[in-house]
N, C-alpha and C positions, 0 to 999 in steps of 0.2 A: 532486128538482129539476124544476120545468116544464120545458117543452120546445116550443120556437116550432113552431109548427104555419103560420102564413103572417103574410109581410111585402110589403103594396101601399100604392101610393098611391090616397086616396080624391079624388075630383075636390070631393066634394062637399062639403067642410069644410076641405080642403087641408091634409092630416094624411097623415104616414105612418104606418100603423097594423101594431102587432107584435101578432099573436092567440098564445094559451097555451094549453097541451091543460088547464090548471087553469084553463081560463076566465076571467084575466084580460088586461088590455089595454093597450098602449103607445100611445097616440098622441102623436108629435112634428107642432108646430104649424110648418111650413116656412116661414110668413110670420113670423114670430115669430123664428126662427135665422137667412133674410136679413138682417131686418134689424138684427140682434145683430150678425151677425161679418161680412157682409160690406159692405166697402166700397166697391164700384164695381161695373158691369156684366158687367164679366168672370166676377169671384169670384160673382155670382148667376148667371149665366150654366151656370155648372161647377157650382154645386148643385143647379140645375134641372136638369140631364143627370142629375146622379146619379138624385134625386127620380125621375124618369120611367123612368129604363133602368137604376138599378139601386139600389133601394129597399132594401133589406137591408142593400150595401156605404153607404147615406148615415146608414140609422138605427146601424150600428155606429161611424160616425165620429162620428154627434152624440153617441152614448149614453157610447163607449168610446175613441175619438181625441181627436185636437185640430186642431179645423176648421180653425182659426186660420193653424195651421203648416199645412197640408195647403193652402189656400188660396195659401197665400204663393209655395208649390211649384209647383204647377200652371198657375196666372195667372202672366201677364205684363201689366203696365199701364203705357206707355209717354204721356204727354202730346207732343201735337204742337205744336211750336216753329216 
């Protein structure tokens, strides 16, 4: 079974990238999964936190979770009346 060897975010293509000790490579495209699942500034807000501070817990949600519900949890999105 490979075995991740490191999980960063690249500035430079705006991927979060999973390296393999069997040499190959995971890159999730972060601009491509905002704008798939989230719907307001909040829910991008809280994937750019993950994205930046903790790149491993976001690529396990996008690969292995459901952003979706995990969005829904986290955010709050109140309209002002």
């Amino acid at each position: 079974m490979k075995r991740l060897i490191s999980c960063e975010y690249n500035f430079d293509n705006c991927c979060v990238e999973l390296k393999f000790t069997d040499g190959s490579m995971i890159a999730i495209d972060t601009i491509a999964v905002e704008n798939e699942i989230a719907d307001n500034m909040y829910q991008r807000s809280e994937l750019d936190y993950l994205i930046y501070n903790a790149p491993l817990e976001y690529a396990d949600l996008v690969l292995n979770g459901d952003p979706e519900a995990y969005l829904k949890a986290v955010t709050e999105y109140r309209t002002i009346e």
